[in-house]
VEXVOGU-18097 format. One record per atom (N, C-alpha, C): residue in one letter; chain; atom name; x negated, y negated, z negated. Coordinates in Angstrom, 2 decimals. Atoms other than C-alpha are relative to their C-alpha. Last residue first. Layout:
N
res|chain|atom|c1|c2|c3
a|A|CA|X|Y|Z
...
This chain:
200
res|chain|atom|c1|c2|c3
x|A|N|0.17|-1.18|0.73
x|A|CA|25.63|3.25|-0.22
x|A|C|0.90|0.45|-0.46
x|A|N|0.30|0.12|1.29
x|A|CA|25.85|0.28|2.31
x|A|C|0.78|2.18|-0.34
x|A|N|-1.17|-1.04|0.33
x|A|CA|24.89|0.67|5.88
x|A|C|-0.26|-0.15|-1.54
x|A|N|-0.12|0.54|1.25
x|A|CA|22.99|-2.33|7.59
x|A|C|0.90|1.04|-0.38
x|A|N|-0.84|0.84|0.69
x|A|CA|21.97|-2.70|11.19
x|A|C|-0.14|0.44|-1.33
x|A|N|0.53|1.04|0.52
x|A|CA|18.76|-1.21|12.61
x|A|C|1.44|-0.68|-0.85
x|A|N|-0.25|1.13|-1.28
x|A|CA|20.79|1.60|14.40
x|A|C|-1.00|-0.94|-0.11
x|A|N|0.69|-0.61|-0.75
x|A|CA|18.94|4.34|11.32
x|A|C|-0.17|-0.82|1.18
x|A|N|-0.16|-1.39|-0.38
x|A|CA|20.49|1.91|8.58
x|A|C|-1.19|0.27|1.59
x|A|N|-0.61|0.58|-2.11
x|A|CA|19.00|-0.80|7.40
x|A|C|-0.19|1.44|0.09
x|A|N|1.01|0.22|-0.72
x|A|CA|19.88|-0.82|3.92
x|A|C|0.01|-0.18|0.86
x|A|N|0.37|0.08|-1.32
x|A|CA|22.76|-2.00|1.28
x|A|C|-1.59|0.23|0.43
x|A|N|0.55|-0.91|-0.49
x|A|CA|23.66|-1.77|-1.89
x|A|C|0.15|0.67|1.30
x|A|N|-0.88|-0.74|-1.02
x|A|CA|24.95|-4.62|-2.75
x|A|C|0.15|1.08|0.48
x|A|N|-0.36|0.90|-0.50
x|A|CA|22.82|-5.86|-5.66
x|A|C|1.55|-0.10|0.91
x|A|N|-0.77|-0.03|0.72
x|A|CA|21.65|-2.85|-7.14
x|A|C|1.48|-1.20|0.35
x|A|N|0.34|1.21|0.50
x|A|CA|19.96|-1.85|-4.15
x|A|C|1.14|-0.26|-0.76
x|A|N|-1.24|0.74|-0.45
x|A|CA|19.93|2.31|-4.64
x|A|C|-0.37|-1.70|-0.22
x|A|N|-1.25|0.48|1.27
x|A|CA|16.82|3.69|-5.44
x|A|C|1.20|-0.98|0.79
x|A|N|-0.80|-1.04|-0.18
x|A|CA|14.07|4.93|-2.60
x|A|C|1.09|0.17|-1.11
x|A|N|-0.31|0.00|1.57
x|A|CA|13.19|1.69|-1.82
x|A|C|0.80|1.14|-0.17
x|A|N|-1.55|-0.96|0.09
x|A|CA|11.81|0.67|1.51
x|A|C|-0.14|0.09|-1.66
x|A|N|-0.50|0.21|1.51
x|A|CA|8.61|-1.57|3.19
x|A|C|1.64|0.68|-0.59
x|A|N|-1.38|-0.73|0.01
x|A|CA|6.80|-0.92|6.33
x|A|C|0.36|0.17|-1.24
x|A|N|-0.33|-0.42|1.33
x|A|CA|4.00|-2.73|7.50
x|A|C|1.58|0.21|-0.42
x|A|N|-1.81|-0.02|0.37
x|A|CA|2.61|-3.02|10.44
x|A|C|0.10|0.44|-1.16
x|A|N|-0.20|-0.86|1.07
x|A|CA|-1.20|-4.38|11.06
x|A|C|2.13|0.14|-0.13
x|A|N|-1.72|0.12|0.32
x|A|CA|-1.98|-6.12|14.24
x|A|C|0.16|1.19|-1.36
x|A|N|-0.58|-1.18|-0.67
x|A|CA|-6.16|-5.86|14.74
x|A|C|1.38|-0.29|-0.98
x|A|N|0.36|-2.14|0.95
x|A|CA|-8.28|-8.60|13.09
x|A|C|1.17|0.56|0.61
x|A|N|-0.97|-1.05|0.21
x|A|CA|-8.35|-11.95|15.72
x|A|C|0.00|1.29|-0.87
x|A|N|0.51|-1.60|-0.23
x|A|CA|-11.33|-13.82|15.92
x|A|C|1.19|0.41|-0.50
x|A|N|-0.41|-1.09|0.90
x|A|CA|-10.83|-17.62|16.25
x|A|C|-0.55|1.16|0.67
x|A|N|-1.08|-1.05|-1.08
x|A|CA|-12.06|-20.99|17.95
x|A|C|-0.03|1.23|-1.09
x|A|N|-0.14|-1.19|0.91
x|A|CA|-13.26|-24.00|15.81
x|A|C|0.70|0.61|0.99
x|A|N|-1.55|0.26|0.33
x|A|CA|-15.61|-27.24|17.60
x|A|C|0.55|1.29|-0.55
x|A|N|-0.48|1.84|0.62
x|A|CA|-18.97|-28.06|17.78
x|A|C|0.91|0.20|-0.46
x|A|N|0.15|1.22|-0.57
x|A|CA|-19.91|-25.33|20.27
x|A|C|0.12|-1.58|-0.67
x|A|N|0.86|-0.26|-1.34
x|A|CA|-18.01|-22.65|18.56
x|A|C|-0.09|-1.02|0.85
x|A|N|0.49|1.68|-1.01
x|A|CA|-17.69|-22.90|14.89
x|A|C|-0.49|0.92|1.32
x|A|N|1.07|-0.17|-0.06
x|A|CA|-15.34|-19.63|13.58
x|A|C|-0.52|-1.40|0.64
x|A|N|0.98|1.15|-0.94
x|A|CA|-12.10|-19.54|12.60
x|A|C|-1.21|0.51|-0.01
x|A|N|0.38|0.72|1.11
x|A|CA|-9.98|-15.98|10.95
x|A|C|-0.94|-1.13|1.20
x|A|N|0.88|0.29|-0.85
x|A|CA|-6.77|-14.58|12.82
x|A|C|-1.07|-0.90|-1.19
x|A|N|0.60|1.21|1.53
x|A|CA|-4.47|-12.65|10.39
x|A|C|-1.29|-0.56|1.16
x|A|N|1.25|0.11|0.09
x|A|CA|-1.93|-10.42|11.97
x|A|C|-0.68|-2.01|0.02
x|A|N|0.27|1.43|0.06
x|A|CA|1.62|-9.79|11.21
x|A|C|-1.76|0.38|0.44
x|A|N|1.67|0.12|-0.18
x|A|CA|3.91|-6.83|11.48
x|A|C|-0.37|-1.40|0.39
x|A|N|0.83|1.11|-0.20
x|A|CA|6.56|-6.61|9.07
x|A|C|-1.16|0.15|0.98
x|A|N|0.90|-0.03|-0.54
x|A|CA|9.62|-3.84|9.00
x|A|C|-0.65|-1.32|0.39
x|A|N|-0.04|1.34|-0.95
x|A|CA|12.47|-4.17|6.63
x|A|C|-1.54|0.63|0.35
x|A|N|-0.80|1.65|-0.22
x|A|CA|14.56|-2.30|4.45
x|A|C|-0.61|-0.77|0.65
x|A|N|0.67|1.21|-0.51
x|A|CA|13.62|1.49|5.29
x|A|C|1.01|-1.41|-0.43
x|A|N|0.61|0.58|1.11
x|A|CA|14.23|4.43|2.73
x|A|C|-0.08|-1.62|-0.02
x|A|N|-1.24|1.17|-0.08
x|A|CA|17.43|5.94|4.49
x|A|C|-1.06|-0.72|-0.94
x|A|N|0.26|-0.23|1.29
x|A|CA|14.92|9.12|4.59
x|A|C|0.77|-0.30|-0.95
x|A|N|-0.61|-1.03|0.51
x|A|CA|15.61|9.56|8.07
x|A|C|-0.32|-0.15|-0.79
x|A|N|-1.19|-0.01|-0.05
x|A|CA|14.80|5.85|8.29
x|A|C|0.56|1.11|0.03
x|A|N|-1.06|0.96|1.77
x|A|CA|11.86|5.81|6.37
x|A|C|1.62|-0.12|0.30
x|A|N|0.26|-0.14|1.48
x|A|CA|10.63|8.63|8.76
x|A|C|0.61|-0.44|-1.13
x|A|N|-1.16|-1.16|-0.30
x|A|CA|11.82|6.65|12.14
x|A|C|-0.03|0.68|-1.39
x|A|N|-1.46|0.57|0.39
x|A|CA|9.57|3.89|10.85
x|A|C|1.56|1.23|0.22
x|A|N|-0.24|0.60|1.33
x|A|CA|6.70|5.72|10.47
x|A|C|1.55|-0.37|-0.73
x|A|N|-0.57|-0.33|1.23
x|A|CA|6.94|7.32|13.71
x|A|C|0.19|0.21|-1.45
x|A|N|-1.75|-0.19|-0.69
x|A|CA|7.49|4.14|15.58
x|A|C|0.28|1.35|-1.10
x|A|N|-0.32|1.38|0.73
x|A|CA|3.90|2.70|13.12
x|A|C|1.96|0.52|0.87
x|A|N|-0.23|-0.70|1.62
x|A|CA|2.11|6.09|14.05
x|A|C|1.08|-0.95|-0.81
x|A|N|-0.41|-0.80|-0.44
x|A|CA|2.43|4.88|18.15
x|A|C|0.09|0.99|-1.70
x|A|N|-1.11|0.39|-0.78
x|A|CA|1.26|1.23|17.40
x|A|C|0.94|1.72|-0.14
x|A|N|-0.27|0.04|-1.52
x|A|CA|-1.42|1.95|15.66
x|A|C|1.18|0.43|-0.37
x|A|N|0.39|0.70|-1.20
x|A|CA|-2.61|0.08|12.43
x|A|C|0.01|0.47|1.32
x|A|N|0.16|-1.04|-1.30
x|A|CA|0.09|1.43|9.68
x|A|C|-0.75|-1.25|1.01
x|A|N|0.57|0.82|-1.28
x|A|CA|0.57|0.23|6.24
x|A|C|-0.61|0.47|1.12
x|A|N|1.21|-0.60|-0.92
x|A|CA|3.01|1.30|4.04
x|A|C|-0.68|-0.28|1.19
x|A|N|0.40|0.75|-1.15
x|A|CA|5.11|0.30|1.57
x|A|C|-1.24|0.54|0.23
x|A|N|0.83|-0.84|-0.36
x|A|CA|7.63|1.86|-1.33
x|A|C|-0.53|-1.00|1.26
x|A|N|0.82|0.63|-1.28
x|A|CA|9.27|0.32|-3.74
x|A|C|-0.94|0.57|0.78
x|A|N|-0.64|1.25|-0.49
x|A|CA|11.58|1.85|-6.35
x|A|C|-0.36|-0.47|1.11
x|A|N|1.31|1.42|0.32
x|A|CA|10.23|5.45|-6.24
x|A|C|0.94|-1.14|0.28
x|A|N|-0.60|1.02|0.57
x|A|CA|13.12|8.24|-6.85
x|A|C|-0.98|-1.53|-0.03
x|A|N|0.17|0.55|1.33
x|A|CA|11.34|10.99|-7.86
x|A|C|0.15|-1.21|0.41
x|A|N|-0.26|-0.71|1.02
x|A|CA|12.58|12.92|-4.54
x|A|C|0.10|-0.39|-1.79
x|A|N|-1.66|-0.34|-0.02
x|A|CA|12.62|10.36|-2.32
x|A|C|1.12|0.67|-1.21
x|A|N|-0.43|1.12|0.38
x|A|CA|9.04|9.29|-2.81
x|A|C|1.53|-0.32|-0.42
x|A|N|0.39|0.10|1.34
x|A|CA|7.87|12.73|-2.55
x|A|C|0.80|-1.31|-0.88
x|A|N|-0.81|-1.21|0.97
x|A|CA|9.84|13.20|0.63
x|A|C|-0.26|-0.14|-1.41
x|A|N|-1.86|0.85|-0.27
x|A|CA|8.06|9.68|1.85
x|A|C|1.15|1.53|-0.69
x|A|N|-0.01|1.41|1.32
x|A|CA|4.77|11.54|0.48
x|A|C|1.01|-0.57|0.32
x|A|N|0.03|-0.69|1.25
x|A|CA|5.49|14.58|2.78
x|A|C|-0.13|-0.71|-1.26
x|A|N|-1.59|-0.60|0.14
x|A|CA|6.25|12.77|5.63
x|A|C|0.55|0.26|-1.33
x|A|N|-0.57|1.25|1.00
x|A|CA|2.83|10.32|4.74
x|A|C|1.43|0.58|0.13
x|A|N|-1.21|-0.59|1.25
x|A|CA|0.57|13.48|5.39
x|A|C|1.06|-0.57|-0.63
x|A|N|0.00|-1.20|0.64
x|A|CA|-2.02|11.18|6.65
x|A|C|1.13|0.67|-0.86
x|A|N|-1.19|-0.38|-0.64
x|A|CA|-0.82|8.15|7.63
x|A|C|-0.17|1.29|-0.29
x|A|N|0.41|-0.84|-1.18
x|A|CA|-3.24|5.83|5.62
x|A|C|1.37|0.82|0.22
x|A|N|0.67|0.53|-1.09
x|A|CA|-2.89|3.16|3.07
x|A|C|-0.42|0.63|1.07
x|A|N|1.21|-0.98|-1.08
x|A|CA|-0.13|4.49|1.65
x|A|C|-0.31|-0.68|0.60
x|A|N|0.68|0.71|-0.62
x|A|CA|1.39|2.02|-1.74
x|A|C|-0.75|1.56|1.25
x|A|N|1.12|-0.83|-0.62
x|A|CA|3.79|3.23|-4.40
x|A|C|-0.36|-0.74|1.38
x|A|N|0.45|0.55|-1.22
x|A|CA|5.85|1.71|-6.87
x|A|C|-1.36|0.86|0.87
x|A|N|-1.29|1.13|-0.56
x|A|CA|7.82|2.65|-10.11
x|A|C|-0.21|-0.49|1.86
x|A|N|0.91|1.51|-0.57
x|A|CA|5.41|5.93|-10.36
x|A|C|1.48|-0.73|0.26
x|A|N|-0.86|1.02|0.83
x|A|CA|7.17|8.77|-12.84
x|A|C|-0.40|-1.32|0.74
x|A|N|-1.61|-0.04|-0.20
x|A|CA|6.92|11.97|-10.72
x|A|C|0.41|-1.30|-0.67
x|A|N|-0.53|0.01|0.92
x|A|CA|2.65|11.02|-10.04
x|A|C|1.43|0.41|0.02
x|A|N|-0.86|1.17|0.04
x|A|CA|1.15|12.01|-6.91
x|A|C|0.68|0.56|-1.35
x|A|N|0.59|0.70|1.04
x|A|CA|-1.47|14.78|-7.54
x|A|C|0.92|-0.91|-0.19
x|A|N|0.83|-0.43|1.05
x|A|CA|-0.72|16.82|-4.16
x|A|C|-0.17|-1.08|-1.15
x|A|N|-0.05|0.07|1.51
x|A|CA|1.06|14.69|-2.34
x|A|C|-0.26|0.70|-1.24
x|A|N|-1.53|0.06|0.04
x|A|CA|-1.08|13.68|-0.95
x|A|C|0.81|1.24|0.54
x|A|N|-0.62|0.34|-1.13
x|A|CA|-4.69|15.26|-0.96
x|A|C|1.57|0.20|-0.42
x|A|N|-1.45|-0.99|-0.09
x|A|CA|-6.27|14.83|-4.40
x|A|C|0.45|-0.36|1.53
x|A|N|0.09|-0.25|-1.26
x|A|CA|-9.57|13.39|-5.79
x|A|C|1.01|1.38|0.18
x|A|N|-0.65|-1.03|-0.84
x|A|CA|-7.40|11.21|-8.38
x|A|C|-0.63|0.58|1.25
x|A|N|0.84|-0.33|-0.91
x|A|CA|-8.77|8.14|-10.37
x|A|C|0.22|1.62|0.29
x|A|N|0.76|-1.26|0.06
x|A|CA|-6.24|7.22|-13.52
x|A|C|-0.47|0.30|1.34
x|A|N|-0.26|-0.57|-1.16
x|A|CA|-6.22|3.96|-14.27
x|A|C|-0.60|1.33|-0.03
x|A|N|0.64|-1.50|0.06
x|A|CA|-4.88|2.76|-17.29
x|A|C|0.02|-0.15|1.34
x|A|N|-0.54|-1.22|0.60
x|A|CA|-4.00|-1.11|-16.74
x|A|C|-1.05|1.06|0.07
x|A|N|-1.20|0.01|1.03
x|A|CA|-5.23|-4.39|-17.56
x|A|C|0.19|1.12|0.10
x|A|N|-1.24|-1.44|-0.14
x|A|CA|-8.35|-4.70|-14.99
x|A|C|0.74|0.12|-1.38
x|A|N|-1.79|0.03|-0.25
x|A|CA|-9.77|-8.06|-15.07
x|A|C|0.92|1.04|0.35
x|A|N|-0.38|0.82|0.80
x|A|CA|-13.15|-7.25|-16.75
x|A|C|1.56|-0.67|0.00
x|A|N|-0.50|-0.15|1.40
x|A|CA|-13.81|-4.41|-15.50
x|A|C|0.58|-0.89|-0.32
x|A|N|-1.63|0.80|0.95
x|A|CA|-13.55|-5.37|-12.05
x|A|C|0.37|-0.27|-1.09
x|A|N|0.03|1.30|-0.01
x|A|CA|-17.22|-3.87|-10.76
x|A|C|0.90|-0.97|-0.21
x|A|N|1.08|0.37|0.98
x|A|CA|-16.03|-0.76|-12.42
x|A|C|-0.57|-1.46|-0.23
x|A|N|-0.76|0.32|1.07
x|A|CA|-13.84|-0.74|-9.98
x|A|C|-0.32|-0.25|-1.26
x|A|N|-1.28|1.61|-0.07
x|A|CA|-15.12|-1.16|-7.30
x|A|C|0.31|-0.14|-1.17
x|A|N|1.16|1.06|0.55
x|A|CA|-17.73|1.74|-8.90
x|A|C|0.63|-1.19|0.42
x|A|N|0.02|0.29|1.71
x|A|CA|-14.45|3.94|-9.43
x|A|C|-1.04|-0.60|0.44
x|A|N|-1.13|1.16|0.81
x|A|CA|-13.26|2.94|-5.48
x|A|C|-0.50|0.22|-1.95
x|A|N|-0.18|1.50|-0.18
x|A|CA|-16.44|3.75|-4.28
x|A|C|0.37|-0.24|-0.45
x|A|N|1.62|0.50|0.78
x|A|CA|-16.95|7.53|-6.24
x|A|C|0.32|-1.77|0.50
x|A|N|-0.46|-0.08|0.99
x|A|CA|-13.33|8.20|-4.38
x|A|C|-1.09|-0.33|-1.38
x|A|N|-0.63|1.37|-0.02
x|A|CA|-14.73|7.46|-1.06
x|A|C|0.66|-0.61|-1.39
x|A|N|0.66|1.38|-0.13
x|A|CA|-17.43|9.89|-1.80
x|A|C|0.79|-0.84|0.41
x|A|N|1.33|0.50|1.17
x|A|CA|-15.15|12.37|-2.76
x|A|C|-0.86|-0.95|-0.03
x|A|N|1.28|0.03|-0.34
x|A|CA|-12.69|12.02|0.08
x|A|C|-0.60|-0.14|-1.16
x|A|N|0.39|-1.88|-0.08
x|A|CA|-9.21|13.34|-0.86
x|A|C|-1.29|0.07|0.12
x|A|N|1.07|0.22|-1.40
x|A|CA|-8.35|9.80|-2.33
x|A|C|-0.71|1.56|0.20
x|A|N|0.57|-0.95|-0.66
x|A|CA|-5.64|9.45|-4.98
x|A|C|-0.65|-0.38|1.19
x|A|N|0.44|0.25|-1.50
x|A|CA|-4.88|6.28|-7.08
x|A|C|-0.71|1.13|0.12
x|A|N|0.60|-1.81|-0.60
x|A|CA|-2.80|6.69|-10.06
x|A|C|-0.05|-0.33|1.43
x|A|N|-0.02|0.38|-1.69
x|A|CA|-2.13|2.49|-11.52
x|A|C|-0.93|1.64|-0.17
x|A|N|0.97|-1.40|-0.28
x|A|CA|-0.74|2.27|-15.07
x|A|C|0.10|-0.13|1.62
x|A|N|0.67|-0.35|1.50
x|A|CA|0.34|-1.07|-16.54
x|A|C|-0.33|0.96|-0.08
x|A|N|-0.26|-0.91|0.71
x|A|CA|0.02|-2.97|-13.63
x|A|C|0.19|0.20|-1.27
x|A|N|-0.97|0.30|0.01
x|A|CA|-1.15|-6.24|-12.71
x|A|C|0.90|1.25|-0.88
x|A|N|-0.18|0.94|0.84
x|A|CA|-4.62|-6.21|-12.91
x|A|C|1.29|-0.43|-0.14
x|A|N|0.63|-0.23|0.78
x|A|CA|-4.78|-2.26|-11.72
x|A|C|-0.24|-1.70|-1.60
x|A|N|-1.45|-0.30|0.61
x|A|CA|-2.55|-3.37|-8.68
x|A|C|-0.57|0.45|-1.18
x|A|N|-0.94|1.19|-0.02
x|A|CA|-5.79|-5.88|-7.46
x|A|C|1.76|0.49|-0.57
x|A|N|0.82|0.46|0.84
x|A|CA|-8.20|-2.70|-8.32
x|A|C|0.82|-1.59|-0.17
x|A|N|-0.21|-0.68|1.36
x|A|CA|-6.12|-0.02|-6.33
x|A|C|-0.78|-1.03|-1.27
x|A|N|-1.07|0.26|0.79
x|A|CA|-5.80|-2.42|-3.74
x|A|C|0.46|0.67|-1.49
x|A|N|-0.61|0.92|0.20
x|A|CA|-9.36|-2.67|-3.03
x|A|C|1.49|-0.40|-0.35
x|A|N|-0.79|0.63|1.20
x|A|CA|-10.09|0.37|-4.20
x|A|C|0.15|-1.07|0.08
x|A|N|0.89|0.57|0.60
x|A|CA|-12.96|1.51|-1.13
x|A|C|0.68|-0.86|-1.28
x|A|N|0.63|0.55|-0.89
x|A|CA|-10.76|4.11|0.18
x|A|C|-0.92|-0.65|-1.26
x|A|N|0.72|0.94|1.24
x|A|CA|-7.89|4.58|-2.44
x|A|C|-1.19|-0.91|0.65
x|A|N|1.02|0.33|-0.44
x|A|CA|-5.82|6.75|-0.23
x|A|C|-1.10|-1.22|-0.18
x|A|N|0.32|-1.57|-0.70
x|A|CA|-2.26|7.40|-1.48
x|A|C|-1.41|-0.65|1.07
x|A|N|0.78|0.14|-1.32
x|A|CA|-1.91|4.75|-4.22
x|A|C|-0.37|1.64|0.50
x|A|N|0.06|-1.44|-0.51
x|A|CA|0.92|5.29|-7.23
x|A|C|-0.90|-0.71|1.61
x|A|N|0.34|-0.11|-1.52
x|A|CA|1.63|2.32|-9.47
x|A|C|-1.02|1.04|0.78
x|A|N|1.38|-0.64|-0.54
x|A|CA|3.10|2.28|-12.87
x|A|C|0.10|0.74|1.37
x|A|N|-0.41|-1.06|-1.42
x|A|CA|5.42|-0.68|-13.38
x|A|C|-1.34|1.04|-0.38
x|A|N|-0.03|-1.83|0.19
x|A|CA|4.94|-1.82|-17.00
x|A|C|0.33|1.08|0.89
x|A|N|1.15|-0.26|0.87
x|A|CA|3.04|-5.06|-16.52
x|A|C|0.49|1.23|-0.48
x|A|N|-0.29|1.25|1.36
x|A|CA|4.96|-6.37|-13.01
x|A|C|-1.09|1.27|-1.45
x|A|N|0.16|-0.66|1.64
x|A|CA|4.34|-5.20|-9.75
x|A|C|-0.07|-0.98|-1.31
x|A|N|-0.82|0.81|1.28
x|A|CA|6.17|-7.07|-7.04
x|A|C|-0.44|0.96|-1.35
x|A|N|0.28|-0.88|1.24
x|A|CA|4.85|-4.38|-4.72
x|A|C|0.41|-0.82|-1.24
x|A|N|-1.26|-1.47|-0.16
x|A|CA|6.47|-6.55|-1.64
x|A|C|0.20|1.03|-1.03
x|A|N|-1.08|0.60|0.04
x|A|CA|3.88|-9.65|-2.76
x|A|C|1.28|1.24|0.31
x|A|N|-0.10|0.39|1.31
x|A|CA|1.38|-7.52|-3.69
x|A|C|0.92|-0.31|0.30
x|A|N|-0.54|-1.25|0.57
x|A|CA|1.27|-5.97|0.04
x|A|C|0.26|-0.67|-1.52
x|A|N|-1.55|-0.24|-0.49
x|A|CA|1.43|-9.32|1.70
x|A|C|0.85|1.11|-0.65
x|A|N|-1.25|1.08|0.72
x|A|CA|-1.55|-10.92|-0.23
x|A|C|1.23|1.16|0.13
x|A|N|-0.96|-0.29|1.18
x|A|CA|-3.10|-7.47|0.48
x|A|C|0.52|-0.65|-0.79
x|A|N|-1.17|-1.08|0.09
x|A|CA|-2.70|-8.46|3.96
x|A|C|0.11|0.91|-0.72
x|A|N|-1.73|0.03|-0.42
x|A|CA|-4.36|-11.08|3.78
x|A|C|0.58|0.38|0.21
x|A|N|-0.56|0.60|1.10
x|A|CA|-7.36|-9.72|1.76
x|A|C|1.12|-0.62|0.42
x|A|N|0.41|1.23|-0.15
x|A|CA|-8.03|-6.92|4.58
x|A|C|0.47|-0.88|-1.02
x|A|N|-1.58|0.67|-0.76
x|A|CA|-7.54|-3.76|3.59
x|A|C|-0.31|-1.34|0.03
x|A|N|-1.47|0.50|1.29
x|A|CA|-11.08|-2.65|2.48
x|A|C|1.26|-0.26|0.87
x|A|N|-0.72|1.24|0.70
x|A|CA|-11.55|-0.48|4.77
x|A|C|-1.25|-0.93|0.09
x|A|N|-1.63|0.01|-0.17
x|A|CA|-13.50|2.73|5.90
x|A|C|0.33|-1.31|-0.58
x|A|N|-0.27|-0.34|-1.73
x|A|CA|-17.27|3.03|5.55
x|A|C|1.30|0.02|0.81
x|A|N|-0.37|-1.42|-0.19
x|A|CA|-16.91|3.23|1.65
x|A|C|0.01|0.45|1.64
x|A|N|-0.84|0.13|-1.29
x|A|CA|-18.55|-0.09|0.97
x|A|C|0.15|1.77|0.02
x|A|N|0.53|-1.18|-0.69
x|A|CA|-19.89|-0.92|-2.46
x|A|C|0.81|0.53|1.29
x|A|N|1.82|-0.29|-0.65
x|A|CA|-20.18|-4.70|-3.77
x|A|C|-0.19|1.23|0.76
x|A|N|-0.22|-1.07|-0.82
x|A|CA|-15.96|-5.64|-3.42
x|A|C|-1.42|0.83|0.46
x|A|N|1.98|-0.09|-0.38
x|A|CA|-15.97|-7.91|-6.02
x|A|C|0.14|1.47|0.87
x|A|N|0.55|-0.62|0.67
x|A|CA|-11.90|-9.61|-6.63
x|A|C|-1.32|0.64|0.80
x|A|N|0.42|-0.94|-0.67
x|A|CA|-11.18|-12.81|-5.64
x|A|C|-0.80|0.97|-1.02
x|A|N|0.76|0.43|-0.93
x|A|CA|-10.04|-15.11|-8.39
x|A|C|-0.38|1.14|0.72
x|A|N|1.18|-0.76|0.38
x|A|CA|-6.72|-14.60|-10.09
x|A|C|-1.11|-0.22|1.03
């Protein structure tokens, strides 16, 4: 799909576009998942899980951030597939009970949405954390939860010409934290609390 139009800025975000390669790729949404965002910001992922989807409920407690993501989105029409329903709601307040997948782009309140997640059972869950000291207790969280299967952090350096020649700019370490609050059908196995591996 070709980049999507990002014309109105919410003063916060977007998530950077390489690292909502990373999140799609873990959200493996397919055309009848329906997908659950906790902080919508300027809708860049709510507008890239919106062409994949087949229902995408994106909450945002900020009113004017929540006006961005529907004019993002607006600016998408044309490749958006699913219902979306637009949510000014503080998590988990509003969160759906039937979402296959869910996405927090902020830390806010995310105990209480990992309980939420637990409770109705979400298949995939991921979350993205940029300091260091919200990102330990993130992970502790998914692991009292027994949600966690694997922790990513990566960052995305972009070129620039300097002098003739190409040197970089670094964007800030992003972690990401990926779980499943359903049994794996497979083996059923996670990573337990140690880091090793406890099946179900």
């Amino acid at each position: 799909m070709p980049p999507i139009a990002l014309p109105h800025d919410a003063k916060a975000g977007p998530t950077k576009s390489e690292v909502r390669a990373v999140v799609r790729s873990k959200l493996a949404l397919e055309s009848d998942d329906h997908f659950a965002e906790v902080g919508s910001c300027t809708g860049a992922v709510t507008i890239e899980a919106a062409q994949r989807a087949g229902r995408v409920t994106a909450l945002e407690r900020k009113p004017e951030r929540l006006e961005t993501t529907e004019r993002n989105l607006a600016a998408n029409e044309a490749s958006v597939r699913a219902d979306v329903d637009l949510r000014n709601a503080e998590a988990p307040d509003g969160l759906p009970d039937d979402a296959d997948a869910l996405f927090l782009g902020g830390s806010r309140n995310f105990e209480a949405v990992l309980d939420h997640a637990v409770d109705t059972e979400i298949d995939r869950v991921v979350m993205n954390v940029s300091r260091l000291e919200v990102a330990g207790k993130a992970t502790d969280a998914f692991r009292e939860r027994d949600l966690l299967e694997e922790v990513v952090q990566f960052q995305v350096s972009h070129g620039y010409e300097l002098a003739g020649a190409t040197s970089f700019n670094s964007d800030n370490p992003v972690y990401m934290l990926v779980g499943s609050a359903t049994p794996d059908e497979d083996d059923g196995k996670r990573v337990a609390a140690d880091g090793g591996s406890t099946a179900q």
